[in-house]
Structures are given as C-alpha cells and as structure tokens.
C-alpha positions in Angstrom: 10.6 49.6 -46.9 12.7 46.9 -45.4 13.4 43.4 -47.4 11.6 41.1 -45.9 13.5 38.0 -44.2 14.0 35.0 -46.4 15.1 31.6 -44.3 18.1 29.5 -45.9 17.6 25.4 -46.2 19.9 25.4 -42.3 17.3 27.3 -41.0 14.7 25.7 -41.9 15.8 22.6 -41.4 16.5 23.3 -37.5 13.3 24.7 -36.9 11.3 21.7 -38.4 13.7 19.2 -36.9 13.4 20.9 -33.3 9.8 21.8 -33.0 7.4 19.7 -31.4 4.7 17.7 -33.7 2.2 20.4 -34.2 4.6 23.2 -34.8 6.4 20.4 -37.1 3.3 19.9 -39.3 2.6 23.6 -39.2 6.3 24.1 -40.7 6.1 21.3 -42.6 3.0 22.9 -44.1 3.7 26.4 -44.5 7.0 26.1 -45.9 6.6 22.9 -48.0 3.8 24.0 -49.7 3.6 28.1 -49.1 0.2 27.6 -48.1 -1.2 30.7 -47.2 -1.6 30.4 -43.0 -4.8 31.4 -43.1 -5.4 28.2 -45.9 -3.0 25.8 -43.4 -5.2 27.2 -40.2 -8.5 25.9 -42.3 -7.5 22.7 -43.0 -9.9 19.7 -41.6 -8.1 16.5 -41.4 -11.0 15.4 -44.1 -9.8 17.6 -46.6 -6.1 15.5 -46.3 -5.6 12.5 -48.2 -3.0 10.8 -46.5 -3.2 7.5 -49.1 -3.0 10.0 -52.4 -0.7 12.6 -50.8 -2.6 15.4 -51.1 -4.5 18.3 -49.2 -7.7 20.1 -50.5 -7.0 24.0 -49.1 -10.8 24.8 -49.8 -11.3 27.4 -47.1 -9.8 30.1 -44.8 -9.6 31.1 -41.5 -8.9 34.9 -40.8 -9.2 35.9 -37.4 -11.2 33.3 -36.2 -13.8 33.6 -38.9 -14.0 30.7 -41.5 -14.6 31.9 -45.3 -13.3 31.5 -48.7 -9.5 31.2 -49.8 -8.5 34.2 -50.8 -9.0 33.9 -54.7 -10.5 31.2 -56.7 -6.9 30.1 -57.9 -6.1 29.3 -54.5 -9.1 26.7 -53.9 -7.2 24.0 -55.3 -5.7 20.0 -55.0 -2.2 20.6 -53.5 0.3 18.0 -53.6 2.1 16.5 -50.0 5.7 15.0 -50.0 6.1 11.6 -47.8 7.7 13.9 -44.8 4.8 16.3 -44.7 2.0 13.2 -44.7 5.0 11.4 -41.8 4.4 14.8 -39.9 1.1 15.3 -40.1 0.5 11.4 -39.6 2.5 12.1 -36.2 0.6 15.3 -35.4 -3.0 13.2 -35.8 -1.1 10.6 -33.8 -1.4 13.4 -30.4 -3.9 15.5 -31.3 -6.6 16.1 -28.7 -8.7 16.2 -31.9 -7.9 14.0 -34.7 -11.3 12.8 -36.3 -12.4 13.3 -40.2 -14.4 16.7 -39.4 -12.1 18.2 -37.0 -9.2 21.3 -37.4 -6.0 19.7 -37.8 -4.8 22.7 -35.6 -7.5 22.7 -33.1 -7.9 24.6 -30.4 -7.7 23.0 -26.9 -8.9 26.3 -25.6 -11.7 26.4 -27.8 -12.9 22.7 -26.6 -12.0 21.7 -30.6 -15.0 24.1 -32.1 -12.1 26.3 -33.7 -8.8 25.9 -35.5 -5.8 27.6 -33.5 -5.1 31.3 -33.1 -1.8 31.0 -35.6 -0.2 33.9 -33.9 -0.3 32.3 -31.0 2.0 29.6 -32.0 4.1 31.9 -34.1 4.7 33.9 -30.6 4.7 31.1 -28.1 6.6 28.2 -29.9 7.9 28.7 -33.0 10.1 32.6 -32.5 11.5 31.8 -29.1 12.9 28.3 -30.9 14.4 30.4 -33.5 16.3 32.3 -31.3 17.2 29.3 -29.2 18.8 28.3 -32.7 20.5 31.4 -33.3 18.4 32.7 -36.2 17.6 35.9 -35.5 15.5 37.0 -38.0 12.0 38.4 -38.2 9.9 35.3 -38.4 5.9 35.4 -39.5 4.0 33.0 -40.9 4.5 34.4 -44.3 7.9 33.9 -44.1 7.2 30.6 -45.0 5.4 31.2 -48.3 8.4 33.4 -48.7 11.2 31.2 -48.4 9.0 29.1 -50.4 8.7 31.0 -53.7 12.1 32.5 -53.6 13.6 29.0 -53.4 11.7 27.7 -56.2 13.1 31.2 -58.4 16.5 30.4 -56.9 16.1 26.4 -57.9 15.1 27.9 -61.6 11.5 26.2 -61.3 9.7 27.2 -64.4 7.8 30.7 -63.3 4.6 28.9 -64.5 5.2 25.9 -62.3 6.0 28.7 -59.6 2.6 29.9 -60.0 0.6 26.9 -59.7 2.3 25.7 -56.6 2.0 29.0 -55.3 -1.4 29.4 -56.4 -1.6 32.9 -58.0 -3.9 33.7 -61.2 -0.7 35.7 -62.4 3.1 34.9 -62.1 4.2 38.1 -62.5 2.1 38.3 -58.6 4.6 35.7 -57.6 7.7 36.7 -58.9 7.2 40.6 -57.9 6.1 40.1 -54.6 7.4 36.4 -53.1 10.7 35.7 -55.0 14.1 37.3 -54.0 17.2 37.7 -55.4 19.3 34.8 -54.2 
C-alpha cells in the first residue's frame, strides 16, 4: 500500500492563509485539532464556546446522516487555540447561518437543515487551491488528522498526551496508524 501524504508546516500554512473563511475554519479545525471530519461536519455553533476556547465534538455526520462519534473516547471537551476561535469568529461573521442551533458548515443548498457535503469542499475549494500553491499531493480530509498526529510524534508530545488530543481509547491506535516517521 502507498504511504499516505503527510503536509509540512509551509503547506499548511499556505492553505489556511489562502482559503476563504469557511474553508479557513474548516482547516483550522481539521488540522488544529485532528478532528475527525465527520466530528468537524457535526459541529453546531452551540456546541463552541468561544469565551472558554473550547468545542464539544458530541456527534457525527456520515453521509448526510447525523449519529454518534465514532467511539465513546471521541465524545469529548476539545481545546481551541485563539486563531481557530479568530477563524471561526470570522466564519460566523458570513455565514448564511450563524445562530446557537445551526451547523457551523451549513448547507446553503440544503436551506441550513444540513451540515455541508465535506467532499464537496474538499473537491471544489480546498484541492484546486493546493495545486494553485504548488502542493501536489493527495489531499483528503484525513490528511489533516494525519499531519496532525505525526507532528505531535515528530514534536516528541508524550504518546499519552497524543492520545487524548487525538481521542483514541489506545495509543498504540494512534501511533500505528496516524504518526509517520519524520
């Protein structure tokens, strides 16, 4: 099997600083956190709490149908940094739907009633600015979470402090299937 992609701190950085402000939150999201996209994708702006820094990931969204996270472990408090509440502050700011109970990526096709298709995004927005940039590498969603984990390994973050952040019942999940060799 191939080696999955990991993005370095440049690449990153261009695609958060050049996206627009709901591709920016998504980033900022996805990779700041290594939410699950199917975690980021059922997030209501009621489960952020922009004055404590912190997002409740609670539920999921997989293929448009809204459910649990995908183990107890991940239902937990996750912690924001000041840039991901700036983003998401700035996303809220323009978004068609911005109140307590709605999706903070909702769907304008959808009238609001459902959170984004995250593919959609992923294919319309966020690859073709990649290549724009130059990176031309295979780009999902969990690509994110990826570069996530493996930079915490390559930081030398304790493997338990991995965990939690990343929100696996084991570590030994984390560091065989996120972390790469840097």
């Amino acid at each position: 099997s191939r080696v999955p992609d990991i993005l370095t701190p440049g690449e990153i950085h261009a695609l958060w600083h050049s996206s627009g402000k709901r591709e920016r939150a998504a980033i900022a999201i996805e990779f700041g956190n290594g939410l699950r996209i199917s975690e980021a994708i059922g997030l209501k702006w009621s489960d952020i709490d922009f004055e404590n820094e912190t997002v409740s990931v609670n539920k999921s969204v997989v293929k448009g149908h809204v459910g649990n996270t995908k183990t107890e472990a991940s239902m937990k408090l996750v912690p924001l940094h000041p840039y991901q509440i700036e983003d998401l502050n700035a996303w809220r700011a323009v978004a068609p739907y911005a109140d307590d109970g709605d999706w903070v990526f909702a769907s304008h096709r959808a009238k609001g009633r459902k959170p984004y298709w995250p593919d959609a995004i992923l294919a319309r927005r966020i690859r073709p600015l990649a290549r724009d940039l130059g990176i031309n590498k295979r780009i999902g969603w969990h690509t994110f979470r990826r570069t996530f984990s493996s930079m915490l390994i390559e930081n030398k973050e304790d493997v338990k402090v991995a965990q939690e952040l990343m929100r696996h019942a084991n570590p030994n999940t984390m560091l065989r299937l996120y972390a790469q060799a840097s």
